[in-house]
Biopython code that builds the backbone (N, CA, C, O; Angstrom):
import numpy as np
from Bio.PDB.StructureBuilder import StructureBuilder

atoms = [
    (1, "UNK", "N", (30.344, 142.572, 100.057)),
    (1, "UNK", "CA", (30.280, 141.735, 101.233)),
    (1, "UNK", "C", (31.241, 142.286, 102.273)),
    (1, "UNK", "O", (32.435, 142.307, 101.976)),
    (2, "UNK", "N", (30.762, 142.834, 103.725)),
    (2, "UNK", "CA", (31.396, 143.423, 104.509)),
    (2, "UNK", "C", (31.802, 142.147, 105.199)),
    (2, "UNK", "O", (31.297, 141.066, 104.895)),
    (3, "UNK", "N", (33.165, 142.354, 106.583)),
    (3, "UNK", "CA", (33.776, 140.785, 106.997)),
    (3, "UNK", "C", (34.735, 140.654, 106.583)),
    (3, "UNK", "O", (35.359, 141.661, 106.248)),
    (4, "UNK", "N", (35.307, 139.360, 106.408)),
    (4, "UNK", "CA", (36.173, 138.816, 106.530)),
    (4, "UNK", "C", (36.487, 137.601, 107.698)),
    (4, "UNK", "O", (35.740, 137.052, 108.509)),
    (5, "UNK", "N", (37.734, 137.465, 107.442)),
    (5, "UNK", "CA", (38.469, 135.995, 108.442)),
    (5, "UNK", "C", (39.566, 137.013, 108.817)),
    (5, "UNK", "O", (40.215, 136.120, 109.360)),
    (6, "UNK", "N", (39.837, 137.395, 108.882)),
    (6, "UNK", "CA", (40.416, 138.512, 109.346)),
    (6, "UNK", "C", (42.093, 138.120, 109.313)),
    (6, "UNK", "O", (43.078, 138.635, 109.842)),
    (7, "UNK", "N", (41.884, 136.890, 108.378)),
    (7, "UNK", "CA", (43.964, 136.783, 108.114)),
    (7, "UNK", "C", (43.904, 136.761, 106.775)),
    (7, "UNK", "O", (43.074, 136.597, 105.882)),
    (8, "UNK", "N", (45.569, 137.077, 106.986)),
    (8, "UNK", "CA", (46.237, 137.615, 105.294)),
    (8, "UNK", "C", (46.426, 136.254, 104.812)),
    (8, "UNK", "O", (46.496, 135.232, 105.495)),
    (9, "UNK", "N", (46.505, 136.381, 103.430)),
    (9, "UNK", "CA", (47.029, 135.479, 102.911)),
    (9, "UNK", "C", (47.939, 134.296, 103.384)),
    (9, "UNK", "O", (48.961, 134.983, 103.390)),
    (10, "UNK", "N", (48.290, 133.326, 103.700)),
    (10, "UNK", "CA", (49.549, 132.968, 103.386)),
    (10, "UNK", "C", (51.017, 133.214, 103.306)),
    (10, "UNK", "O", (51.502, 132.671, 102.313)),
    (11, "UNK", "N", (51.760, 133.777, 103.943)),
    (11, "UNK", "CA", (53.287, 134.363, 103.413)),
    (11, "UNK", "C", (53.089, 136.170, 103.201)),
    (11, "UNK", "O", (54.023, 136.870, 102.809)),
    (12, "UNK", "N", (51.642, 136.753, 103.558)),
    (12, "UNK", "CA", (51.427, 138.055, 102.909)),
    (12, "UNK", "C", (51.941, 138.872, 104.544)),
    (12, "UNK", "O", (51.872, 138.153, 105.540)),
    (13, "UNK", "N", (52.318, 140.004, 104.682)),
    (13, "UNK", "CA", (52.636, 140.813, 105.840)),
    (13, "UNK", "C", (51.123, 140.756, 106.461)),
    (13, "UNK", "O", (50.135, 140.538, 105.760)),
    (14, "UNK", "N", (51.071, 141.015, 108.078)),
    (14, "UNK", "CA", (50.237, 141.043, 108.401)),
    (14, "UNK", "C", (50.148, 142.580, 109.373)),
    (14, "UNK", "O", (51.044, 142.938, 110.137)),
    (15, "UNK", "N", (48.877, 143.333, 109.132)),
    (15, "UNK", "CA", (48.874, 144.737, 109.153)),
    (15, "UNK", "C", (48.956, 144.563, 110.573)),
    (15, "UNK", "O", (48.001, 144.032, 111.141)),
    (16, "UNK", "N", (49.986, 144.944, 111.247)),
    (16, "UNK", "CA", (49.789, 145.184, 112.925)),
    (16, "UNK", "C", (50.881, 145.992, 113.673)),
    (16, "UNK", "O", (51.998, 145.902, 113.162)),
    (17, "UNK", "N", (50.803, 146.592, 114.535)),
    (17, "UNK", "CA", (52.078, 147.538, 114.975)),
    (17, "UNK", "C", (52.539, 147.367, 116.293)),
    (17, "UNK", "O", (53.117, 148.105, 117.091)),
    (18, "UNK", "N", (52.003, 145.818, 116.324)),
    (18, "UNK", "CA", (53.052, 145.116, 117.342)),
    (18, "UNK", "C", (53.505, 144.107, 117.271)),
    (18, "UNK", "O", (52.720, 143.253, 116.859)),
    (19, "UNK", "N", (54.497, 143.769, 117.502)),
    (19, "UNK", "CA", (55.102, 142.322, 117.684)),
    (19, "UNK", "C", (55.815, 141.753, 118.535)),
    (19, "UNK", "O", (56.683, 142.413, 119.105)),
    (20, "UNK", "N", (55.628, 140.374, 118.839)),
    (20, "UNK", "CA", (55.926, 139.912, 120.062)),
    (20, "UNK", "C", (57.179, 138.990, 119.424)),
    (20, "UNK", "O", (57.439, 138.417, 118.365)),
    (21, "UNK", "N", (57.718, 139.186, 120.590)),
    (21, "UNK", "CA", (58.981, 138.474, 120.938)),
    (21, "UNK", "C", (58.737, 137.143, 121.409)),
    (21, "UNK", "O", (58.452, 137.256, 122.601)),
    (22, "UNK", "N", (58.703, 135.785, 121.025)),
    (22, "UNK", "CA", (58.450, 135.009, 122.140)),
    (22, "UNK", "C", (58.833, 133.657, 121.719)),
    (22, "UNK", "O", (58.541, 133.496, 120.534)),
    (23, "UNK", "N", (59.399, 132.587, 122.271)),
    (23, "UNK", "CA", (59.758, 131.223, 121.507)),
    (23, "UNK", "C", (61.314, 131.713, 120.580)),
    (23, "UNK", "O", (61.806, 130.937, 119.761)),
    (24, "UNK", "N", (61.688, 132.543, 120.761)),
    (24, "UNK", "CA", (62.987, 132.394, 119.673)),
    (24, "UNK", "C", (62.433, 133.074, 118.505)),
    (24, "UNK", "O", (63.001, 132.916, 117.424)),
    (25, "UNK", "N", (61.133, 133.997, 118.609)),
    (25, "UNK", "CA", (60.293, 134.534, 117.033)),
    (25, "UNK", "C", (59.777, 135.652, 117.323)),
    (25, "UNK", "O", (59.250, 135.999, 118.381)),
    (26, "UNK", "N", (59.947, 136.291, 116.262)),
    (26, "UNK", "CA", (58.996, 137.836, 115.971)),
    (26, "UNK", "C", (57.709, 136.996, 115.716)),
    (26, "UNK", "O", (57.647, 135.826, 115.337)),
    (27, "UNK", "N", (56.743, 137.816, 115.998)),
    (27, "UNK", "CA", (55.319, 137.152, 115.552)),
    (27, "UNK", "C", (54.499, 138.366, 115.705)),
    (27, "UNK", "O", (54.311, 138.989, 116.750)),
    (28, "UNK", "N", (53.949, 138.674, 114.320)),
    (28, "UNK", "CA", (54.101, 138.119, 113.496)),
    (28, "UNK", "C", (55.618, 138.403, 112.494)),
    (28, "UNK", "O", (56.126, 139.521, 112.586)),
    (29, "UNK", "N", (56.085, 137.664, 111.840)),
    (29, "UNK", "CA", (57.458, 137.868, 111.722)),
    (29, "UNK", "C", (57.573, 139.063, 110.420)),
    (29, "UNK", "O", (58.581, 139.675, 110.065)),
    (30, "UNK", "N", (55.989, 139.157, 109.794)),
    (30, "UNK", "CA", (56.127, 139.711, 108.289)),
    (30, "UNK", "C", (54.842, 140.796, 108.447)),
    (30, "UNK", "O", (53.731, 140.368, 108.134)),
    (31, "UNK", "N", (54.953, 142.115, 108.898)),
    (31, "UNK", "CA", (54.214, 143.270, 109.200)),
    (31, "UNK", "C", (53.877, 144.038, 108.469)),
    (31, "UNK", "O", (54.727, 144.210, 107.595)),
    (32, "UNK", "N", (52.645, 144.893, 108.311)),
    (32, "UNK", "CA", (52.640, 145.817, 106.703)),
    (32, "UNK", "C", (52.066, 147.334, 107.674)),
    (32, "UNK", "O", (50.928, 147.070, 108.064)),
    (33, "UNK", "N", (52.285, 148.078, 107.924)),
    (33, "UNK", "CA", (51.376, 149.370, 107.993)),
    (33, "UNK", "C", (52.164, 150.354, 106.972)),
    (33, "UNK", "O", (52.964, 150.215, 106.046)),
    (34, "UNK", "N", (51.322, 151.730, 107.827)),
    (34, "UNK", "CA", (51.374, 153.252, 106.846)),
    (34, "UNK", "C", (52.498, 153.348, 107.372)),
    (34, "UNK", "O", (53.111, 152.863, 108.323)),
    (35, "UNK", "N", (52.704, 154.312, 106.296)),
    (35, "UNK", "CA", (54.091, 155.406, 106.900)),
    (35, "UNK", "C", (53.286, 156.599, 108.112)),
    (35, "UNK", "O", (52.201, 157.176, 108.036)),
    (36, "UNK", "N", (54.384, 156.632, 109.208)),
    (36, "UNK", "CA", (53.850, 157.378, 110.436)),
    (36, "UNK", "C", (53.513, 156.469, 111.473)),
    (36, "UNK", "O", (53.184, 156.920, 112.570)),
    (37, "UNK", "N", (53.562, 154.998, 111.225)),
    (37, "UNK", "CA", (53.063, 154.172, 112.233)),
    (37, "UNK", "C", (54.357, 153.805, 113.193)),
    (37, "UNK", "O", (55.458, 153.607, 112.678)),
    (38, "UNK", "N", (54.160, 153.728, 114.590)),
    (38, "UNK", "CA", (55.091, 153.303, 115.145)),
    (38, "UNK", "C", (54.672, 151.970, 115.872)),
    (38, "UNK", "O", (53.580, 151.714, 116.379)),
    (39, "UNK", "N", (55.814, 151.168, 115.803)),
    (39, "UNK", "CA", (55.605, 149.708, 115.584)),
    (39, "UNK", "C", (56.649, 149.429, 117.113)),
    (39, "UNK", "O", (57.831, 149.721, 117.293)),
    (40, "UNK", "N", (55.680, 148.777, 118.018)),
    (40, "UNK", "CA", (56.061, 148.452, 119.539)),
    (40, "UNK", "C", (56.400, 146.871, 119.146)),
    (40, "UNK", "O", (55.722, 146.167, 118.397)),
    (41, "UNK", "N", (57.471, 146.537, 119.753)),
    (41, "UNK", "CA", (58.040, 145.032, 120.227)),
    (41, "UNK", "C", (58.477, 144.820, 121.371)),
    (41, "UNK", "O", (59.507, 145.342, 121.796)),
    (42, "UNK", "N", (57.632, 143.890, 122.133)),
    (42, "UNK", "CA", (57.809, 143.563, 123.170)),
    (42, "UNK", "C", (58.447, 142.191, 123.336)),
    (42, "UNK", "O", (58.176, 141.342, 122.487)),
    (43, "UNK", "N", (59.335, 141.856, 124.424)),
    (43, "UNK", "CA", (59.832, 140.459, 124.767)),
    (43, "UNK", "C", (58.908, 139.623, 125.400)),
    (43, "UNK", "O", (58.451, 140.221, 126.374)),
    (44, "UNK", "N", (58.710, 139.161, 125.350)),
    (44, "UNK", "CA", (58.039, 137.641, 126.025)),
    (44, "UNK", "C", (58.637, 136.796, 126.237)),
    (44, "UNK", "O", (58.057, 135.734, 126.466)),
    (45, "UNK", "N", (60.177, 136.857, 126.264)),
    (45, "UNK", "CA", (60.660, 135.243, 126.062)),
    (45, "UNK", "C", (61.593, 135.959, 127.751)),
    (45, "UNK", "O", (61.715, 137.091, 128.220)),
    (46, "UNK", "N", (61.954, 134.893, 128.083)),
    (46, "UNK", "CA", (63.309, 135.054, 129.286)),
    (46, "UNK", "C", (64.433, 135.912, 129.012)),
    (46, "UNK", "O", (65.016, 136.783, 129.658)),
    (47, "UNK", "N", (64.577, 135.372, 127.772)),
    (47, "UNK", "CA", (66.566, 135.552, 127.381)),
    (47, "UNK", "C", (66.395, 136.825, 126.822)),
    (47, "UNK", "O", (65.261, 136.946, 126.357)),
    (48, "UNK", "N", (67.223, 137.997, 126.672)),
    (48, "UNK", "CA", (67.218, 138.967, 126.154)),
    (48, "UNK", "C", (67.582, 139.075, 124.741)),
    (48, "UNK", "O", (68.673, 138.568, 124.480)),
    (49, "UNK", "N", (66.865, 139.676, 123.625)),
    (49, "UNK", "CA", (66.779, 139.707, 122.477)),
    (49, "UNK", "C", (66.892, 141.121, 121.862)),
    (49, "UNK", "O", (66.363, 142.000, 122.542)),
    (50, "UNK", "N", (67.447, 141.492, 120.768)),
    (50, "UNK", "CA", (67.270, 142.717, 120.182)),
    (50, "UNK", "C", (66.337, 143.332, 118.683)),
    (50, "UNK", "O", (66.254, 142.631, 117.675)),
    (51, "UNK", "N", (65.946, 144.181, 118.741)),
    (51, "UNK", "CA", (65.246, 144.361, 117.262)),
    (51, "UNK", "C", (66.339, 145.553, 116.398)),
    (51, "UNK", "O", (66.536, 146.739, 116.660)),
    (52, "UNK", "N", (66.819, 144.832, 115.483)),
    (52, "UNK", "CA", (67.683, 145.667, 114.817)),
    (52, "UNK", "C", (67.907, 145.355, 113.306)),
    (52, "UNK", "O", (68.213, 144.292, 112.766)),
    (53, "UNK", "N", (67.644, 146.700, 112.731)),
    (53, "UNK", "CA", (67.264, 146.967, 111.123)),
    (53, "UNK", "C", (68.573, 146.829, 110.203)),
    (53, "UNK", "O", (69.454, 147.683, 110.101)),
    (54, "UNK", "N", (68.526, 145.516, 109.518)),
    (54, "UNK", "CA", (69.694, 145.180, 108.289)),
    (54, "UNK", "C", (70.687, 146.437, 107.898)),
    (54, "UNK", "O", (71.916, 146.501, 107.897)),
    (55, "UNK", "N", (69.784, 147.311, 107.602)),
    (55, "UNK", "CA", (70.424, 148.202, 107.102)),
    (55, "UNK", "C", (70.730, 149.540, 108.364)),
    (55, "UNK", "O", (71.059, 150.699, 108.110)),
    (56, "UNK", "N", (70.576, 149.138, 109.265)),
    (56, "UNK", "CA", (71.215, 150.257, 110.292)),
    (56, "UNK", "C", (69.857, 151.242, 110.947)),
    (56, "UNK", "O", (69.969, 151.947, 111.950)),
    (57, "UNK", "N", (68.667, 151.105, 110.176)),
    (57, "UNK", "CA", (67.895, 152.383, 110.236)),
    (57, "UNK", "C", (67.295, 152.569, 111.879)),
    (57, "UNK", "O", (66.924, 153.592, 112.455)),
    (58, "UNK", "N", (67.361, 151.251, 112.325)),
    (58, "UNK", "CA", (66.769, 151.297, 113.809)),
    (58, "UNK", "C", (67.437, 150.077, 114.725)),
    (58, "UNK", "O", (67.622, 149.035, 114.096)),
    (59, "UNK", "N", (67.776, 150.069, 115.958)),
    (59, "UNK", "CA", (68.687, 149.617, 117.123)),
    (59, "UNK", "C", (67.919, 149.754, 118.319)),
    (59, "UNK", "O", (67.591, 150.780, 118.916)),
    (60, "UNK", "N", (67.582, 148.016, 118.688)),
    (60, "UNK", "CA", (67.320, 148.361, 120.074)),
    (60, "UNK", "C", (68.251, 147.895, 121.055)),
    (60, "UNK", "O", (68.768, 146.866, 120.620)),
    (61, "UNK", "N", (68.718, 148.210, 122.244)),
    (61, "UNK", "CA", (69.300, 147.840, 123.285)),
    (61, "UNK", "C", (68.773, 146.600, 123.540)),
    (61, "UNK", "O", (67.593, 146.309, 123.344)),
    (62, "UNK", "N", (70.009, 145.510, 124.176)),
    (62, "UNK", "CA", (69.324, 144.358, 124.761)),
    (62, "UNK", "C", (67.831, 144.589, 125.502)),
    (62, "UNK", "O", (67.672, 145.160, 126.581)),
    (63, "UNK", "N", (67.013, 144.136, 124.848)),
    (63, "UNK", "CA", (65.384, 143.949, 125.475)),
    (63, "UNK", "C", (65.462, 142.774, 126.763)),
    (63, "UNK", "O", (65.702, 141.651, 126.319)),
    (64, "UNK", "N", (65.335, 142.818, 127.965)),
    (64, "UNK", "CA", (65.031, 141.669, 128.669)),
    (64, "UNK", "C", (63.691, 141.760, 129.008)),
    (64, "UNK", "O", (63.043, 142.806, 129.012)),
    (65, "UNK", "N", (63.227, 140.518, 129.328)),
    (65, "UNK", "CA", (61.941, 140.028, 129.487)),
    (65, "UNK", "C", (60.890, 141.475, 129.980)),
    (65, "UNK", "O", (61.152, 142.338, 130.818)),
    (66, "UNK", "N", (60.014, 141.369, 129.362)),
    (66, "UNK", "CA", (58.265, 142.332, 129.704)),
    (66, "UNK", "C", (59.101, 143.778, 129.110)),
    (66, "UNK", "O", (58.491, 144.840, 129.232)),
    (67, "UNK", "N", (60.614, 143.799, 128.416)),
    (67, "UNK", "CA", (61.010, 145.024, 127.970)),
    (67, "UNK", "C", (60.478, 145.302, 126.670)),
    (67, "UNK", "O", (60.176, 144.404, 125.884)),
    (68, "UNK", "N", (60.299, 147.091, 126.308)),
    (68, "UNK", "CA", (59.767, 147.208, 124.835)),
    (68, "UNK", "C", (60.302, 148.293, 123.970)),
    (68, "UNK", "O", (60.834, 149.285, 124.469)),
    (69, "UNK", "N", (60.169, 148.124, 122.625)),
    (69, "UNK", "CA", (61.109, 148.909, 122.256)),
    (69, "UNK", "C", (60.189, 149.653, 121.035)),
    (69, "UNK", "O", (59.100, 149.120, 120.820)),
    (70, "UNK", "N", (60.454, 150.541, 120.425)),
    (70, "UNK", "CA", (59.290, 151.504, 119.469)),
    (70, "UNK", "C", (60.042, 152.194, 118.524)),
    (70, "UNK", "O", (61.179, 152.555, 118.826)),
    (71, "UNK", "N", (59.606, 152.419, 117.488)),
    (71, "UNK", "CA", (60.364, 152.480, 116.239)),
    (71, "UNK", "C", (58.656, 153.023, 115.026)),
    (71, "UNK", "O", (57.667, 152.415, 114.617)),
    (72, "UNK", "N", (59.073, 154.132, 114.928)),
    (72, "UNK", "CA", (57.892, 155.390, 113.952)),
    (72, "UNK", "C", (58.599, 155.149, 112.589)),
    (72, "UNK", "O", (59.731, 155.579, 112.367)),
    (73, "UNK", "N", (57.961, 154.528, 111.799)),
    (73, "UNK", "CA", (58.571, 154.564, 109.968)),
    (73, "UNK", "C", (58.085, 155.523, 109.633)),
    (73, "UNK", "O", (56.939, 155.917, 109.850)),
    (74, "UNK", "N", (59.003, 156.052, 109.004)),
    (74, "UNK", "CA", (58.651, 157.805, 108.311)),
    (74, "UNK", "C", (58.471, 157.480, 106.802)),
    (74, "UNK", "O", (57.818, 158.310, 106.171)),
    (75, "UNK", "N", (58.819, 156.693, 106.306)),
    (75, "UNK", "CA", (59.610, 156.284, 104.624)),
    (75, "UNK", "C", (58.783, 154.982, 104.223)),
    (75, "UNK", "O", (58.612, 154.067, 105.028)),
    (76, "UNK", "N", (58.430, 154.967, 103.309)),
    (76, "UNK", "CA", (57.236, 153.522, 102.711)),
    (76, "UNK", "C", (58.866, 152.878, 102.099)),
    (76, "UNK", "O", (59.844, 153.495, 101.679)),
    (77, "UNK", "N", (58.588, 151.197, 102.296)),
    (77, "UNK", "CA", (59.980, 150.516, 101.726)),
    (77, "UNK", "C", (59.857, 149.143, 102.858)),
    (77, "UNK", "O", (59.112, 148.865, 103.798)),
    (78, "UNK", "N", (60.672, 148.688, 102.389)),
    (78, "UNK", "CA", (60.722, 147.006, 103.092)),
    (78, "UNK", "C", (61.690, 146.988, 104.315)),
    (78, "UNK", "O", (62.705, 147.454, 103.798)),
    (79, "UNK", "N", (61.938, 146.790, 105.350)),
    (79, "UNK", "CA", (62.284, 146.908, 106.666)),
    (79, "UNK", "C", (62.620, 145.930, 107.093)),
    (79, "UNK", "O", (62.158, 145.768, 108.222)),
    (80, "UNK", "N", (63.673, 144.548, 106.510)),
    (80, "UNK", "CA", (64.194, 143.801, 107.255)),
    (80, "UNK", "C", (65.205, 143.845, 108.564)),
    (80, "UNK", "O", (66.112, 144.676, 108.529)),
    (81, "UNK", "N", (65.107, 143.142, 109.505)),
    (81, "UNK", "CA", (65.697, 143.304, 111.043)),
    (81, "UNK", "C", (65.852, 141.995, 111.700)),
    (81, "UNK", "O", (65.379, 141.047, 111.073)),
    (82, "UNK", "N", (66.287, 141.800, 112.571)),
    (82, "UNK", "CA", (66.668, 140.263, 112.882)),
    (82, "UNK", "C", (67.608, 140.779, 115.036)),
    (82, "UNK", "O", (67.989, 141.830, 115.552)),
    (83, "UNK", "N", (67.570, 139.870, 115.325)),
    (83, "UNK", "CA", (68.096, 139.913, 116.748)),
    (83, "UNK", "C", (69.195, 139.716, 116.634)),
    (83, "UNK", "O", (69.487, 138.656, 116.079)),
    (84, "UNK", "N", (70.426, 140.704, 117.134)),
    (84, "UNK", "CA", (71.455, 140.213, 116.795)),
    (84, "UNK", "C", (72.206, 139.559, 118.127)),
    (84, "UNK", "O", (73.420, 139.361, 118.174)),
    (85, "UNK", "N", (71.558, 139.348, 118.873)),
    (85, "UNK", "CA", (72.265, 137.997, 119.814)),
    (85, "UNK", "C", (71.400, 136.856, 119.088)),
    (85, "UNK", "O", (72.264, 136.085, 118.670)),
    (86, "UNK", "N", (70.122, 136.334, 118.713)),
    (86, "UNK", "CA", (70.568, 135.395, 118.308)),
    (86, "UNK", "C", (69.937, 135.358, 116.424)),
    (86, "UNK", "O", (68.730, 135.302, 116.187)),
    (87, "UNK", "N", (70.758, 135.391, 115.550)),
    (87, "UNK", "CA", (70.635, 136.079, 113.864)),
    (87, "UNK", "C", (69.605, 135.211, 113.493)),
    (87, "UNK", "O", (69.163, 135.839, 112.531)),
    (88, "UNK", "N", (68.987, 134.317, 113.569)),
    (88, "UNK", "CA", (68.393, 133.255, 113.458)),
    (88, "UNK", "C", (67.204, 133.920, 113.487)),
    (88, "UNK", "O", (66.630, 134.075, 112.409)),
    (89, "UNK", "N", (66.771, 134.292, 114.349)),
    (89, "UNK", "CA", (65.190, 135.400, 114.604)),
    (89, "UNK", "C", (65.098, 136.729, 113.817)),
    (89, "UNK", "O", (65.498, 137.829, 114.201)),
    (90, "UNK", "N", (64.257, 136.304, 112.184)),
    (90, "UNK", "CA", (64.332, 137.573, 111.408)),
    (90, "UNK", "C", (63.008, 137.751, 111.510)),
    (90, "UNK", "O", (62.179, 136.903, 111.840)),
    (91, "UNK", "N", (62.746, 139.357, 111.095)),
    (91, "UNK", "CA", (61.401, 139.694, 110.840)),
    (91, "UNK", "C", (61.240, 140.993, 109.722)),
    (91, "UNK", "O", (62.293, 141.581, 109.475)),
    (92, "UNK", "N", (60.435, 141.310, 109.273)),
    (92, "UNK", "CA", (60.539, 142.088, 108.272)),
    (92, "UNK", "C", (58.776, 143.326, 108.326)),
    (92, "UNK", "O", (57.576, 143.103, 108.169)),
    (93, "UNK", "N", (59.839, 144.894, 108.712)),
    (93, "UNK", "CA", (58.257, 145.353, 108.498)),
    (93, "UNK", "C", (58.169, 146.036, 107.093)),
    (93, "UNK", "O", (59.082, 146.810, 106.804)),
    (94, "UNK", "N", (56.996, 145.793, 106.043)),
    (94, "UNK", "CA", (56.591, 146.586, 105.335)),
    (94, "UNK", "C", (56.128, 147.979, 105.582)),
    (94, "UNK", "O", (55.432, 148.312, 106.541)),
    (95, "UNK", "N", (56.509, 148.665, 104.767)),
    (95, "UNK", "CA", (55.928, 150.364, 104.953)),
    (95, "UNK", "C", (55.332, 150.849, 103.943)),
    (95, "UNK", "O", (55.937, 151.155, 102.916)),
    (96, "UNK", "N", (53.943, 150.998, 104.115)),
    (96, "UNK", "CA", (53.452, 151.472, 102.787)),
    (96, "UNK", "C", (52.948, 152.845, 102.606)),
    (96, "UNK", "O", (52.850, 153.509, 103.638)),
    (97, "UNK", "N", (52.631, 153.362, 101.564)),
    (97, "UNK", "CA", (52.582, 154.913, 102.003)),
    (97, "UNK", "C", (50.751, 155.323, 102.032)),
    (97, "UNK", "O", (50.377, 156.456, 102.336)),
]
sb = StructureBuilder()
sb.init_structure("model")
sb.init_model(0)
sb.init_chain("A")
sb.init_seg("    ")
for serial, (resi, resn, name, xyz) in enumerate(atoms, 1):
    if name == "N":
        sb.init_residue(resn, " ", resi, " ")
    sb.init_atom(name, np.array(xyz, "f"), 0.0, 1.0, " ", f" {name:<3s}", serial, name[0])
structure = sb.get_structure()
């Protein structure tokens, strides 16, 4: 059966290589692609926000509004990141190979 509903599971990453900034949220907050994909985040919200990786691997400069920032995963592995003006806004990309 070809198709679908075209959403993931429940709580499952959702395959996309963008994410929006907007409301105080990554959205979608839980991302899955290949390794080689580079993954655009854009702001939508007013206040300036950052995308920056737990473990150091990627840093964006304060983003202000309609700003975007891009980030190529080379390495399959789990990719948590969060805004660090405000820590509250996490998101997490999967990398699969």
């Amino acid at each position: 059966m070809a198709g679908g509903s075209g959403t993931a599971p429940r709580g499952a990453p959702v395959a996309a290589n963008t994410v929006s900034i907007k409301s105080f949220a990554f959205t979608p907050a839980s991302a899955s692609v290949k390794v080689g994909t580079t993954v655009t985040w854009t702001n939508k919200d007013e206040e300036p926000h950052t995308v920056t990786a737990d473990g150091g691997s990627f840093r964006s400069a304060p983003l202000t509004a309609g700003k975007t920032f891009r980030y190529t995963f080379t390495k399959p592995g789990s990719y948590p990141y969060s805004c660090t003006i405000h820590p509250f806004m996490r998101g997490t990309v999967v990398v699969r190979p």
